[in-house]
C-alpha positions in Angstrom: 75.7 123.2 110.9 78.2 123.8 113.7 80.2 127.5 113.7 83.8 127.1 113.0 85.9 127.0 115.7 88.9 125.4 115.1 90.8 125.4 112.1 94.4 123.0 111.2 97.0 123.8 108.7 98.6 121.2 107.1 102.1 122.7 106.2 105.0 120.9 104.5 106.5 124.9 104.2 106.3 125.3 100.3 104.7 128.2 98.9 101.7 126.5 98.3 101.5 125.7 102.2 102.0 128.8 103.3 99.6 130.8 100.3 96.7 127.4 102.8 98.0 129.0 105.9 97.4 133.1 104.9 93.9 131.8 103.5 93.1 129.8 106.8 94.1 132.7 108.9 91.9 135.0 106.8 89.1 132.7 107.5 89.6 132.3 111.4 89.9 136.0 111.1 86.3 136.6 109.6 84.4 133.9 111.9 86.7 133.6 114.6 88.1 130.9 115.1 91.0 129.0 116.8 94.1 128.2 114.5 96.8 125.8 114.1 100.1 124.5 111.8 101.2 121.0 111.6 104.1 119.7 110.3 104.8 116.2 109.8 108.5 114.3 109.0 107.9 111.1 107.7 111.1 109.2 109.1 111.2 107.0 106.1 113.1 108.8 103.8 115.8 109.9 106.6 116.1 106.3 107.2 116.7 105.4 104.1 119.6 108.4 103.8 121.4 107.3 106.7 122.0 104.2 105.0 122.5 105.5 102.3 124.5 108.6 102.5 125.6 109.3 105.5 124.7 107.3 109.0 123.4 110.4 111.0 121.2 109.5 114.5 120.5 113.1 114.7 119.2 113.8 111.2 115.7 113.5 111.6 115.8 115.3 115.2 117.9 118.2 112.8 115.1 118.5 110.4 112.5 118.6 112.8 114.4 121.4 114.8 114.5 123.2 111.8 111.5 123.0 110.4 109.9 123.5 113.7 111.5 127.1 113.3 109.9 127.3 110.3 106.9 127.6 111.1 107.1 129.6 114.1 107.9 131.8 111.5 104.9 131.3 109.2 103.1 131.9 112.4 104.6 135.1 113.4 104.0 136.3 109.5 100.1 135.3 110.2 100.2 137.2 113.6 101.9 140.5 111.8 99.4 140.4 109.0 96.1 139.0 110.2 96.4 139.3 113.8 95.7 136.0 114.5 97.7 133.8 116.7 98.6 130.5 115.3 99.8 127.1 117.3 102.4 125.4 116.4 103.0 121.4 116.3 105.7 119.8 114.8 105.6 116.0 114.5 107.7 112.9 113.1 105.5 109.7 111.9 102.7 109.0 109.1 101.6 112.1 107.3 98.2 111.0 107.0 98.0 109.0 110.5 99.3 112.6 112.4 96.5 114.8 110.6 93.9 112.6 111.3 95.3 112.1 114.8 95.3 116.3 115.2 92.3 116.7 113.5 90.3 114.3 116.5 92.3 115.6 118.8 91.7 119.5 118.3 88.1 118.6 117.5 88.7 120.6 114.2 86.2 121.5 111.8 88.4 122.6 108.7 91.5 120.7 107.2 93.1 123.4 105.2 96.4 122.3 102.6 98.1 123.8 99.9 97.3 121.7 95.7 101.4 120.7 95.8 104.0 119.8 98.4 107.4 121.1 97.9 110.3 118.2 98.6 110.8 114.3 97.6 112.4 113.9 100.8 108.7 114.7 102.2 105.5 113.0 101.6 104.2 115.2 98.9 101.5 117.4 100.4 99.8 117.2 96.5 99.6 113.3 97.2 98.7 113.3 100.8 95.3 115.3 99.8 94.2 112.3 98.1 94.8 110.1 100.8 92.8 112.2 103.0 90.1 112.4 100.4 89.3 108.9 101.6 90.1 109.6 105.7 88.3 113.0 106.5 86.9 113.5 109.4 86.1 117.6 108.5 85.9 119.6 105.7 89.1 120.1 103.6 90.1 123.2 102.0 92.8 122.9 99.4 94.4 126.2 98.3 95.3 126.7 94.8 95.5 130.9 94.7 97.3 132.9 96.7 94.8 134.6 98.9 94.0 138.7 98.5 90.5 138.8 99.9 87.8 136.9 101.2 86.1 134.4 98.7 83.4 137.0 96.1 81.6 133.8 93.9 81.8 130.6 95.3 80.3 127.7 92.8 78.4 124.7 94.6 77.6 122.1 92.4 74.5 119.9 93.2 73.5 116.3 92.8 69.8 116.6 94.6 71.5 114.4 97.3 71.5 115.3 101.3 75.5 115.7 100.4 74.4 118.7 98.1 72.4 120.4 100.9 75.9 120.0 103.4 77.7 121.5 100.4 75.5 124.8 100.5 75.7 125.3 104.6 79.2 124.8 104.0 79.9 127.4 101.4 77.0 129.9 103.1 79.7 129.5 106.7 82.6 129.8 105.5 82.1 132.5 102.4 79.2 134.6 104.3 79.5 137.5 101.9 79.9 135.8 98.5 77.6 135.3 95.6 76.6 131.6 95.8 76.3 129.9 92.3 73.8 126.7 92.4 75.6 124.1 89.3 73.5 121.0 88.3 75.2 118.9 85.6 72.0 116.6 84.1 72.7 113.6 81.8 70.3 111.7 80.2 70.2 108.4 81.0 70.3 106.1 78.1 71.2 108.8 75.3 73.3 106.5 73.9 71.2 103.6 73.4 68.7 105.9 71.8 71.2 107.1 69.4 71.8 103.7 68.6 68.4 102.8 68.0 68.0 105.0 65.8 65.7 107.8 67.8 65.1 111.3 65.6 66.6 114.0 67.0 63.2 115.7 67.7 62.5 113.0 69.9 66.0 113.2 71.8 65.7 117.2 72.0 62.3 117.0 73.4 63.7 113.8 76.0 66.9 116.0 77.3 64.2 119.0 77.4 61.8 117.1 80.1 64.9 115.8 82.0 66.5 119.5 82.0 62.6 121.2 83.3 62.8 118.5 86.3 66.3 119.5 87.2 65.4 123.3 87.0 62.5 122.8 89.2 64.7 120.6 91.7 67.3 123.2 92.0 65.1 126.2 92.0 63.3 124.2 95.3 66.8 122.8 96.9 67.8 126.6 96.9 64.7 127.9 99.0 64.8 124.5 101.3 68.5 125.5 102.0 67.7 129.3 102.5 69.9 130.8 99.2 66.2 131.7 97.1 68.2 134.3 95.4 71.4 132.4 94.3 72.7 132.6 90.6 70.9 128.5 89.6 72.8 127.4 86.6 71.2 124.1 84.8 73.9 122.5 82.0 73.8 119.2 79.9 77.1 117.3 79.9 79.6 115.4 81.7 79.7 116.8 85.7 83.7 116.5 85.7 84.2 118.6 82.9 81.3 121.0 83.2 82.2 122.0 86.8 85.3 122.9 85.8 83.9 124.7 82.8 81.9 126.5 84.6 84.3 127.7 87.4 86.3 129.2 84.5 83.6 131.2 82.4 82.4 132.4 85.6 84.9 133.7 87.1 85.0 132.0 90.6 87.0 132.0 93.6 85.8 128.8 95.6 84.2 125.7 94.2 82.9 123.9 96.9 81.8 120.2 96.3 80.6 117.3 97.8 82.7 114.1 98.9 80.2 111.8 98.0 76.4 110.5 97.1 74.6 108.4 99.0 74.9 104.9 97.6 78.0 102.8 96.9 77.6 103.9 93.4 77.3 107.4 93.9 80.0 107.3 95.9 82.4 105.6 93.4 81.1 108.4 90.8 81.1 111.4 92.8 84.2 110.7 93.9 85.5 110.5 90.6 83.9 114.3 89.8 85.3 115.5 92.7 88.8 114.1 92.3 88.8 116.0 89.1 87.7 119.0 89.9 90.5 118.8 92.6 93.1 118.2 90.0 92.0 120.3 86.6 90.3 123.5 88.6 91.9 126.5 88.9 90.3 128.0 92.0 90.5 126.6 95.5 88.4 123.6 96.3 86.6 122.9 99.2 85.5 119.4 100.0 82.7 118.5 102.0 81.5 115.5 104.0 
């Protein structure tokens, strides 16, 4: 996997936005690597108000002067405290279209936003990491926590698939000095229609028992193949959504990093599903791999 060397900031200046930007430049501190904050206006909604409030040519011009300010601020804040020197772009247009647009053109290899955005007269930062879910073109890092440190227990749940293997050189880059926690969520397929027919319980218990031994044996192997032998391998029955998020909880971590998707159509619909939840319902920050 490729070093890090550039990192972008997508900043609608809430506090969420600025807790992404301290974390990012905490990152390109550790690794280095080069940083930058983006803002984008969507003209839409100052449209909209000139019609309907007040017919102002200047307003969107005013707010991107201003907010350009902004975040020559944040940047001086991240040069004070992390002495790291941030560039600055401030853009009107699509929110989605001028990230994507800034990631290609920076050649960046980490999208880094805040969980919320902070205005309704802005595209809601919250909603725009959805969007990107289905655009990205990098890894994305969204920040939930205010950041004091660099990330201690990073949690990587694991499907078997070549996504899973991604997901561990991520986390190993990016959290260097962390405890790494291998998560495999098993269910057994066709439970249900067992219970239905009827099956003792014996025969269930011993059928989840043979599907969890295979799974512990996969995971103990996927951690040598991807060089983390002695990571914390954690084998659970249940639903993945949930059970990530669980997890992340009892034990205590600080990243969850997760992959975007399996390798079928399928497992793309479903693991997007897990991944879309454990965006929403986790507490820690969530990092999304390709």
């Amino acid at each position: 996997m490729s070093p890090l060397n550039h990192v972008l900031v997508a900043t609608d200046l809430s506090s969420s936005a600025r807790n992404a930007a301290e974390r990012a430049a905490l990152l390109c501190k550790a690794q280095p690597a080069a940083l930058d904050l983006l803002y984008v206006a969507n003209p839409a909604p100052y449209e909209r108000l000139k019609q309907v409030l007040v017919p102002d040519e200047d307003l969107l011009n005013r707010v991107l002067e201003t907010a350009g300010e902004n975040v020559h601020a944040l940047a001086t804040m991240l040069f004070e405290r992390y002495e790291i020197s941030a560039g600055v772009q401030v853009a009107p247009g699509s929110v989605v279209t001028e990230i994507t647009r800034v990631v290609q053109d920076k050649h960046s290899n980490l999208l880094v936003c805040g969980a919320k955005g902070q205005s309704l007269a802005r595209r809601l930062l919250g909603s725009t990491v959805q969007r990107m879910l289905n655009r990205m073109l990098c890894p994305m890092l969204v920040v939930k926590q205010a950041p004091r440190d660099a990330y201690r227990s990073v949690l990587v749940p694991v499907d078997f698939s070549p996504s899973s293997r991604r997901a561990i050189e991520l986390a190993k880059k990016l959290a260097p000095q962390a405890e790494i926690i291998l998560l495999h969520v098993y269910e057994a397929p066709f439970e249900g229609s067992m219970r239905f027919a009827h099956i003792d319980q014996d025969t269930l218990t011993h059928y989840r028992n043979v599907i969890k031994k295979d799974a512990v044996e996969q995971l103990a192997a996927l951690s040598e193949a991807a060089g983390v032998g002695d990571a914390r391998q954690v084998v659970v029955h249940g639903d993945p959504a949930w059970r990530i998020v669980e997890k992340e909880q009892e034990l205590d971590c600080d990243l969850i990093v997760i992959g975007k998707q399996g390798d079928s159509a399928l497992e793309e619909l479903l693991i997007g599903s897990v991944t879309k939840h454990v965006l929403n319902e986790s507490q820690c920050d969530v990092l999304v791999s390709l």
